[in-house]
KOLRO-236177 format. One line per field, with one value per residue (C-alpha): residue in three letters; chain; x, y, z. Coordinates in steps of 0.2 Angstrom, whole numbers. Example, Ala and Ser with C-alpha at 12.3 -4.5 7.8 and 13.67 -1.06 7.14 Angstrom:
resn = (ALA, SER)
chain = (A, A)
px = (62, 68)
py = (-22, -5)
pz = (39, 36)
END
This chain:
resn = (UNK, UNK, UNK, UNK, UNK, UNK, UNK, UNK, UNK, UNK, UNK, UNK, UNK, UNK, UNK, UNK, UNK, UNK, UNK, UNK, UNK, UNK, UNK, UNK, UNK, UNK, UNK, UNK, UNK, UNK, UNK, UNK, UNK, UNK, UNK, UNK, UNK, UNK, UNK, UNK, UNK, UNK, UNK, UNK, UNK, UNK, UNK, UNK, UNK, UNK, UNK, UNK, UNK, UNK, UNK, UNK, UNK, UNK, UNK, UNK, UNK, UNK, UNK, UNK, UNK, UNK, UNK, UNK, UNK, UNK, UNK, UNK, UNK, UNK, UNK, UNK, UNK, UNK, UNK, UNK, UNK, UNK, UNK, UNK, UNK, UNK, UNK, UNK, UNK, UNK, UNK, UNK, UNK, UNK, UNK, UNK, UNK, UNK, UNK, UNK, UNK, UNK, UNK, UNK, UNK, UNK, UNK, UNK, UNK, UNK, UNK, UNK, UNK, UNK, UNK, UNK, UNK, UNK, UNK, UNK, UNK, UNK, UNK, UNK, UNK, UNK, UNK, UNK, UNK, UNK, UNK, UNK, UNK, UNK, UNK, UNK, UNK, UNK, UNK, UNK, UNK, UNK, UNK, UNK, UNK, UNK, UNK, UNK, UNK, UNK, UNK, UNK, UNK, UNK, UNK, UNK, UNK, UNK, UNK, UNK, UNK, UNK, UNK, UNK, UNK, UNK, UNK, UNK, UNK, UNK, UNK, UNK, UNK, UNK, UNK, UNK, UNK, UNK, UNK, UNK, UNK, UNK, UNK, UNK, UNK, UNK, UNK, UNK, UNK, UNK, UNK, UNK, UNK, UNK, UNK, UNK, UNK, UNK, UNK, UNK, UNK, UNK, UNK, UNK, UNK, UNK, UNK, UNK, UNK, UNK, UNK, UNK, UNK, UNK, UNK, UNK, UNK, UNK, UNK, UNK, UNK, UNK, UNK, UNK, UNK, UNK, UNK, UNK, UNK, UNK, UNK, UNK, UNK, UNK, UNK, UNK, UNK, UNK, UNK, UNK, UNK, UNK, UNK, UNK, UNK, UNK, UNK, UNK, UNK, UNK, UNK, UNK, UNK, UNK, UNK, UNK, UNK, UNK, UNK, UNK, UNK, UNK, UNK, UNK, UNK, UNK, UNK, UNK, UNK, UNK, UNK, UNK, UNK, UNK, UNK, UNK, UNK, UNK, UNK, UNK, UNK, UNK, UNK, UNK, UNK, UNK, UNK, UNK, UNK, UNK, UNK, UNK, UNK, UNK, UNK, UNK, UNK, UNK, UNK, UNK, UNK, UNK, UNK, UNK, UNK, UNK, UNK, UNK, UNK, UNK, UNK, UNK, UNK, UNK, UNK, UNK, UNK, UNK, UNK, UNK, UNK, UNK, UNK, UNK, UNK, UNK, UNK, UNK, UNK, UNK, UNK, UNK, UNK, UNK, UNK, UNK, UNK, UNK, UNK, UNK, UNK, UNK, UNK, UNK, UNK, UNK, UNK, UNK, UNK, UNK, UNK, UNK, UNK, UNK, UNK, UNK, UNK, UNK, UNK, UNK, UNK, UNK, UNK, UNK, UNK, UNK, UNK, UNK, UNK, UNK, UNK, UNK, UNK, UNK, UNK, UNK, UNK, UNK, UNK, UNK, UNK, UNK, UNK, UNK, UNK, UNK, UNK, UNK, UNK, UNK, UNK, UNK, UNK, UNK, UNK, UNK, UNK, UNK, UNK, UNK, UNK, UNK, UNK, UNK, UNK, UNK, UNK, UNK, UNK, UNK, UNK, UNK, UNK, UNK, UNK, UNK, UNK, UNK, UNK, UNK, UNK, UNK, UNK, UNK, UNK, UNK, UNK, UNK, UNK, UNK, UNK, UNK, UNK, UNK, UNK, UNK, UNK, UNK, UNK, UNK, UNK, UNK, UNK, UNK, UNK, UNK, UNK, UNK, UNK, UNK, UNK, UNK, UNK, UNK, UNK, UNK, UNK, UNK, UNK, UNK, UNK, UNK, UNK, UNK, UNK, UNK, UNK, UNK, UNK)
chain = (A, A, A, A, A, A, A, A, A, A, A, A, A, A, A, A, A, A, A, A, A, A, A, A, A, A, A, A, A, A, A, A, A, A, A, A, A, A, A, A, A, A, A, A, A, A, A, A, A, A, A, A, A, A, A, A, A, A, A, A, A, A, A, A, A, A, A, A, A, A, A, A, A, A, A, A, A, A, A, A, A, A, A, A, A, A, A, A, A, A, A, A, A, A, A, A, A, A, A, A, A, A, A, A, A, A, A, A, A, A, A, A, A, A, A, A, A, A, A, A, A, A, A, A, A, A, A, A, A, A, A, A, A, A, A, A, A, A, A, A, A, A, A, A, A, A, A, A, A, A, A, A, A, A, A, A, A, A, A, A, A, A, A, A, A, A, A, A, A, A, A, A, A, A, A, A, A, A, A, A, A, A, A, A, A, A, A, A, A, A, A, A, A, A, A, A, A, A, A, A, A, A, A, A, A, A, A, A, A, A, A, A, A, A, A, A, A, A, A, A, A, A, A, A, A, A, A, A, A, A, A, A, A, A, A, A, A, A, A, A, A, A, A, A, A, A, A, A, A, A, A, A, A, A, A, A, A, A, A, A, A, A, A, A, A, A, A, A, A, A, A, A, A, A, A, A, A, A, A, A, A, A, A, A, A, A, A, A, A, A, A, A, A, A, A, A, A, A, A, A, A, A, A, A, A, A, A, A, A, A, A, A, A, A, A, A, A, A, A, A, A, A, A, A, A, A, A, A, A, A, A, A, A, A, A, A, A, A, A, A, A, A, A, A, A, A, A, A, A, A, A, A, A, A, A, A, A, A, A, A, A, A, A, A, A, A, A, A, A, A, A, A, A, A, A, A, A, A, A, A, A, A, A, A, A, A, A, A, A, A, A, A, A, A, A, A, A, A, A, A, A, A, A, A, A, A, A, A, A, A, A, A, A, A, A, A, A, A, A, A, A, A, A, A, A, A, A, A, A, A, A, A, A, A, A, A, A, A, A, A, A, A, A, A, A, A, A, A, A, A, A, A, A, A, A, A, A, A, A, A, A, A, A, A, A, A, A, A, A)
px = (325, 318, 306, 300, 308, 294, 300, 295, 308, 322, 312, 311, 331, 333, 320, 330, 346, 339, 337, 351, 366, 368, 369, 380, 392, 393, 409, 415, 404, 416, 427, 422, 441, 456, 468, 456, 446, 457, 455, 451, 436, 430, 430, 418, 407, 407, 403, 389, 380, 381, 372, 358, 356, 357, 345, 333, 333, 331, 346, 346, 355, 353, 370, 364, 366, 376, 391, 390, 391, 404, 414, 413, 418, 433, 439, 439, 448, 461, 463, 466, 483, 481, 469, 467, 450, 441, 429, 412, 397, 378, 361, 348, 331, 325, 319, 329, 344, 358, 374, 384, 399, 401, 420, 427, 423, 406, 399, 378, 370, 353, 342, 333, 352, 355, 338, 339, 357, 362, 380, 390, 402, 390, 388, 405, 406, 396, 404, 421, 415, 410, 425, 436, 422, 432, 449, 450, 443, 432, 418, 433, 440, 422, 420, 436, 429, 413, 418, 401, 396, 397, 398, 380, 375, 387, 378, 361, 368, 374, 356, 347, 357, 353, 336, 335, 321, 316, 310, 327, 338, 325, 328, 345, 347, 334, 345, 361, 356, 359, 375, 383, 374, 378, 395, 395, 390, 402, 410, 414, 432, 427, 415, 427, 442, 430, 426, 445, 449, 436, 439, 459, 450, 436, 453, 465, 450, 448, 434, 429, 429, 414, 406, 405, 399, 386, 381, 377, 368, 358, 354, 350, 340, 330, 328, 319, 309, 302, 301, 314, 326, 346, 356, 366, 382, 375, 364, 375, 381, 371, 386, 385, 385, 402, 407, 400, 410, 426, 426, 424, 437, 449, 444, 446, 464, 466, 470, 460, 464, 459, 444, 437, 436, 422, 414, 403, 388, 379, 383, 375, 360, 356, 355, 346, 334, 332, 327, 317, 307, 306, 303, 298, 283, 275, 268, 283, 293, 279, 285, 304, 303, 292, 307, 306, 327, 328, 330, 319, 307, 311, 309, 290, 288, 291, 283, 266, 268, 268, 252, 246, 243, 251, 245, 254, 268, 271, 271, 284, 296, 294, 298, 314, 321, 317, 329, 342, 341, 359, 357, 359, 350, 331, 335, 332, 320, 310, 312, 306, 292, 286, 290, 278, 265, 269, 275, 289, 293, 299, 306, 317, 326, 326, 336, 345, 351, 355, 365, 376, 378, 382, 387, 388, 368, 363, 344, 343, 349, 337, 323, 330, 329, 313, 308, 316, 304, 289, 292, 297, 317, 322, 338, 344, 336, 345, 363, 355, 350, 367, 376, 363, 366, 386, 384, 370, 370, 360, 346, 329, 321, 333, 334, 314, 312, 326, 321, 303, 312, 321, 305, 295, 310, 308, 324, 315, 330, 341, 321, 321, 340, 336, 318, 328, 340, 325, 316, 336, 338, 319, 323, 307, 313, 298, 300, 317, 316, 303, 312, 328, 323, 315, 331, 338, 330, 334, 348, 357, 347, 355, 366, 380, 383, 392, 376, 366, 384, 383, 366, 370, 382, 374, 357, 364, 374, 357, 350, 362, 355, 337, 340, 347, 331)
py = (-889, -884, -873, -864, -847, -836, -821, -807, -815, -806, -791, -791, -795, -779, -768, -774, -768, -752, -751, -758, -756, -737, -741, -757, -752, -732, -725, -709, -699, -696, -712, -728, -733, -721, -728, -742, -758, -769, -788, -785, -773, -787, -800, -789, -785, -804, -807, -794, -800, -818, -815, -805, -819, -832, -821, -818, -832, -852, -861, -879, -890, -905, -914, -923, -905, -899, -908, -911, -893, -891, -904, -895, -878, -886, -897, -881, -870, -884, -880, -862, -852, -848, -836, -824, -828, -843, -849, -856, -860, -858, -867, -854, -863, -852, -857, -843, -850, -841, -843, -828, -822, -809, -800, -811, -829, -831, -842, -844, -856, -855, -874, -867, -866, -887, -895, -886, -891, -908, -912, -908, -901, -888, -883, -884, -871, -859, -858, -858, -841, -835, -840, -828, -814, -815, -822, -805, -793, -787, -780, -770, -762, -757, -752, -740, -730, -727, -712, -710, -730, -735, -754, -751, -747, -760, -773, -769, -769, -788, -790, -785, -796, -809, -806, -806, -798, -779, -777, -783, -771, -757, -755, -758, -743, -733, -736, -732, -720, -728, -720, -729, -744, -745, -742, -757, -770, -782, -775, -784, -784, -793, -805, -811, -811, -822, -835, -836, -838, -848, -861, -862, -867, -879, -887, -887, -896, -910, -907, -907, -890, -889, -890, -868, -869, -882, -873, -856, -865, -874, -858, -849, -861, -864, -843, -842, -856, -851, -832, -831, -818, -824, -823, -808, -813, -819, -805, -788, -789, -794, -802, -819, -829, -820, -826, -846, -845, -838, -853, -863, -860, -859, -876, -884, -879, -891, -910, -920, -930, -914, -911, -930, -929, -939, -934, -945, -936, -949, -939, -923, -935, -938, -920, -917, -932, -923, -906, -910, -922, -910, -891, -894, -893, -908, -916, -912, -921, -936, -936, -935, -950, -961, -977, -989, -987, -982, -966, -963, -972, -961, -946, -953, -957, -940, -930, -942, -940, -922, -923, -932, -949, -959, -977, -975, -968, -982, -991, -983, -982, -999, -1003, -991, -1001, -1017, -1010, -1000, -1009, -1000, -984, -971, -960, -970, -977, -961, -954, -971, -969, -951, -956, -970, -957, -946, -960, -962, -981, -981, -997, -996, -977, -986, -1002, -990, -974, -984, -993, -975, -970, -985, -984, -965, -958, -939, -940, -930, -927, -946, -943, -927, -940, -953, -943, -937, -954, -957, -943, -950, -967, -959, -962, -942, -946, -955, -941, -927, -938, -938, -918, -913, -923, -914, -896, -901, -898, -887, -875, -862, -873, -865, -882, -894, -881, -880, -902, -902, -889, -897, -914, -908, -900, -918, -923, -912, -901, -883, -871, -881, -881, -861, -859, -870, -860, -845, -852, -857, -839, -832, -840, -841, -820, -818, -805, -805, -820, -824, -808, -820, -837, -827, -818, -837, -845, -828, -832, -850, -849, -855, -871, -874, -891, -883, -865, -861, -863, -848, -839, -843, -841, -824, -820, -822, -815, -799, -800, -803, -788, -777, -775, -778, -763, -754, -757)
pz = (305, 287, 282, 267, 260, 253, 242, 254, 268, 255, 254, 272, 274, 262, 273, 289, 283, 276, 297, 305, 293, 293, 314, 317, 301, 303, 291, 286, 275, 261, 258, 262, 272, 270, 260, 251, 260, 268, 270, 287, 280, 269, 285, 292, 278, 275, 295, 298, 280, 287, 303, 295, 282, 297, 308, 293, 282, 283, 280, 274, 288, 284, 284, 268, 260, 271, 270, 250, 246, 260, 252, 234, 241, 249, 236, 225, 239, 242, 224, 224, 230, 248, 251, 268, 270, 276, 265, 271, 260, 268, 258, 258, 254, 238, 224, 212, 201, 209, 220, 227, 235, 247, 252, 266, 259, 261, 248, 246, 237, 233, 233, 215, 208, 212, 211, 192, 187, 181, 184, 200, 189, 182, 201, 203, 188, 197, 214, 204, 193, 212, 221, 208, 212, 229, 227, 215, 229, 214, 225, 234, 218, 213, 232, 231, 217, 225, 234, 245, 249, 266, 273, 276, 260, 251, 262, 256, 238, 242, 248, 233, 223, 231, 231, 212, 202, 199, 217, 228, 215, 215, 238, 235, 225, 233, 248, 240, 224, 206, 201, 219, 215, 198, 201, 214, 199, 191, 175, 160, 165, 182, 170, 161, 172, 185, 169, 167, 186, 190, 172, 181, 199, 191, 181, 195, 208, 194, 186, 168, 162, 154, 169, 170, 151, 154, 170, 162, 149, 160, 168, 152, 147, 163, 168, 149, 150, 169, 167, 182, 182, 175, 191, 191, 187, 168, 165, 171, 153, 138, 130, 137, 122, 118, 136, 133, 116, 124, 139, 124, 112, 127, 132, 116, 116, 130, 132, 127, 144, 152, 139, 144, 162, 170, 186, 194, 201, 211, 226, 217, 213, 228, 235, 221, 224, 241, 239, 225, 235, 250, 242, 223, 216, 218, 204, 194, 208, 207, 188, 192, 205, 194, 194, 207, 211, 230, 229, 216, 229, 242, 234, 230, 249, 256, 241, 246, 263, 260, 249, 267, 255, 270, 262, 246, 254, 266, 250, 239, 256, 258, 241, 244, 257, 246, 234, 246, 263, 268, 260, 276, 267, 262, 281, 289, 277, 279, 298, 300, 290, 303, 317, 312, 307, 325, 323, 334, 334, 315, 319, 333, 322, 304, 313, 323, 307, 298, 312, 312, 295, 297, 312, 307, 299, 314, 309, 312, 328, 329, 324, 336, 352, 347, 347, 363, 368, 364, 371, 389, 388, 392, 398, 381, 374, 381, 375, 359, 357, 362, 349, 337, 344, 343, 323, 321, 340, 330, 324, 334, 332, 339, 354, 356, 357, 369, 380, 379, 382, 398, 404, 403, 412, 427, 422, 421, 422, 409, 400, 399, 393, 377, 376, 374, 361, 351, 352, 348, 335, 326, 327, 340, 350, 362, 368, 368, 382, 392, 390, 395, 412, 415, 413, 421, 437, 439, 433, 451, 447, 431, 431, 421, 429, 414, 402, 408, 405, 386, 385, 390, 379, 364, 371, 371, 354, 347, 358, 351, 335, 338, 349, 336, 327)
END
């Protein structure tokens, strides 16, 4: 359900575009939309950048994650005037300090930006500076001026400031020609204006309003120290420190009420915790998790196991269920652990326990069918892998164990379907052509007629552009 994001995977994206764009998005050759971009223009911008980040890029689903940074981009939303778009926030596994907006509400964060903040409020600043980036249609009013960009083109700008660094930028505006590109950048006008929008979302959502200042501090601070390039909303204008001192005299004209605000970041912690454990570099996360406080524990657990030191791993998971016997979180950690140590016995009783404690923790229940798998029990199983796909139906995994769990259990038509979702949605186009004329073929066999029929339908969705190819 995870896996790691190398650098060349945005290179990739950007080449991709470069390809598909000037196809699926055609526009007029002189003005981008007559009479200006419309909300309905930024929808589709928005829609068509989020399937190729989906189709090209791996996504953090874990719920853990998930549903945190969910929960942050709501409660600031719930805090804004209405909007026409509907906001949704993706996790993209990369280690660069960055989060970004793109026109229609979609809102990426990158894993480098929270395993290297400290506070959820920091984080909470950051996607408050972004939200205004939107709410503001600041990439429409640069769009309108750019006489010659198209949506393609606008889209493989977005991609090259997500990618970060010389070479992302350097094929965006090869793709789009430096004057256009330029002209697609933030001004100092939107900078500012974002700091001030976003300070009045961060303050009306609750949250201490130090939180953007702290955030673009830590960030500062971190891109120096690493030699990683200052996400791009810091660095389009060298006057940062003028921006940090303005967000700071403005706060200091507040209540002190408002000034003292408190924000309990255990939640934050633990995400943290998390990603640290699974994607850091590993001896700094040994140094992180050196307490024995469960999740600190946890964290040790998996960063062993992932140094293959199984022994010693068992050890500091034990010792985190000493200390947290009801934490959800350790449970299924400590339970996936024992699946693949392949003792199923404890896998059984310590996911079982996570997923009483926490019914929506579907990668327990992703752990728990494969379980089921291995000890012959399909048809629990199969109960099981629907749930999972019910929150996560893109995931290529969760498709590829069921379809391998309903083939053991003698189902091969439904076995083929789930094949193909797996190869549609890992982007393989060769054998999601295979899998689907497999599941093409029986698909009279299938127990729900209405399955191939889906199946289908997105089949030739994704068809369509890697015709376009």
């Amino acid at each position: 359900m995870l896996h790691y994001c190398a650098p060349r995977r945005w290179t990739a994206l950007i080449v991709l575009l470069a390809f598909l764009l000037p196809q699926i998005c055609p526009a007029p050759a002189h003005a981008f939309f007559f009479g200006g971009v419309t909300i309905k223009d930024e929808k589709e911008m928005g829609q068509k950048f989020d399937i190729m980040v989906r189709s090209n890029l791996p996504v953090i689903e874990d719920p853990e994650v998930k549903q945190y940074v969910d929960y942050m981009l709501s409660r600031l939303v719930k805090a804004i005037p209405p909007q026409p778009f509907s906001f949704k926030a993706t996790t993209i596994l990369h280690n660069s300090l960055n989060a970004f907006a793109v026109p229609g509400g979609y809102v990426y964060v990158f894993t480098g930006l929270i395993m290297n903040l400290d506070k959820e409020e920091e984080l909470a600043g950051v996607l408050a500076h972004e939200l205004a980036h939107v709410t503001q249609r600041h990439v429409a009013s640069r769009l309108q001026r750019a006489q010659f960009v198209t949506l393609g083109s606008l889209l493989l700008a977005v991609a090259g400031v997500a990618a970060g660094g010389a070479g992302g930028g350097a094929l965006a505006v090869g793709a789009m020609g430096a004057g256009q590109s330029a002209m697609l950048n933030y001004s100092r006008m939107d900078e500012n204006e974002a700091d001030h929008i976003g300070l009045q979302y961060l303050i009306a959502a609750g949250y201490p309003p130090g939180g953007m200042v702290g955030g673009f501090k830590v960030l500062r601070q971190k891109s120096w120290m690493s030699g990683i390039s200052v996400p791009t909303y810091l660095s389009t204008h060298p006057d940062l420190g003028d921006r940090v001192n303005g967000l700071q005299a403005r706060i200091q004209t507040m209540s002190k009420s408002v000034q003292d605000r408190n924000q309990d970041s255990k939640r934050f912690t633990r995400v943290k915790t998390l990603l640290w454990a699974r994607y850091g570099d590993e001896q700094a996360a040994l140094q992180r998790f050196s307490a024995n406080d469960g999740l600190s524990s946890m964290g040790r657990g998996i960063v062993l196991a992932r140094q293959n030191r199984i022994n010693e791993a068992s050890t500091a998971f034990d010792q985190a269920l000493k200390v947290a016997p009801d934490d959800p979180l350790v449970l299924r950690e400590a339970g996936a652990f024992h699946y693949r140590k392949g003792d199923m016995s404890r896998a059984d009783g310590l996911l079982s326990k996570a997923m009483r404690i926490d019914p929506k923790d579907y990668m327990a229940s992703f752990f728990y069918a494969r379980m089921l798998d291995e000890t012959g029990r399909q048809a629990q199983a199969a109960n099981h892998y629907k749930d999972v796909l019910r929150y996560v139906p893109e995931d290529a995994e969760v498709h590829e164990a069921y379809a391998r769990s309903l083939g053991k259990a003698g189902n091969t038509s439904d076995a083929y379907i789930h094949m193909a979702y797996s190869a549609l949605y890992s982007n393989n186009k060769k054998l999601a052509e295979r899998y689907f004329n497999e599941a093409k073929s029986m698909s009279s066999r299938s127990t729900d007629k209405r399955a191939f029929q889906r199946l289908e339908a997105a089949y030739k969705e994704r068809k369509e552009i890697w015709d376009k190819n």
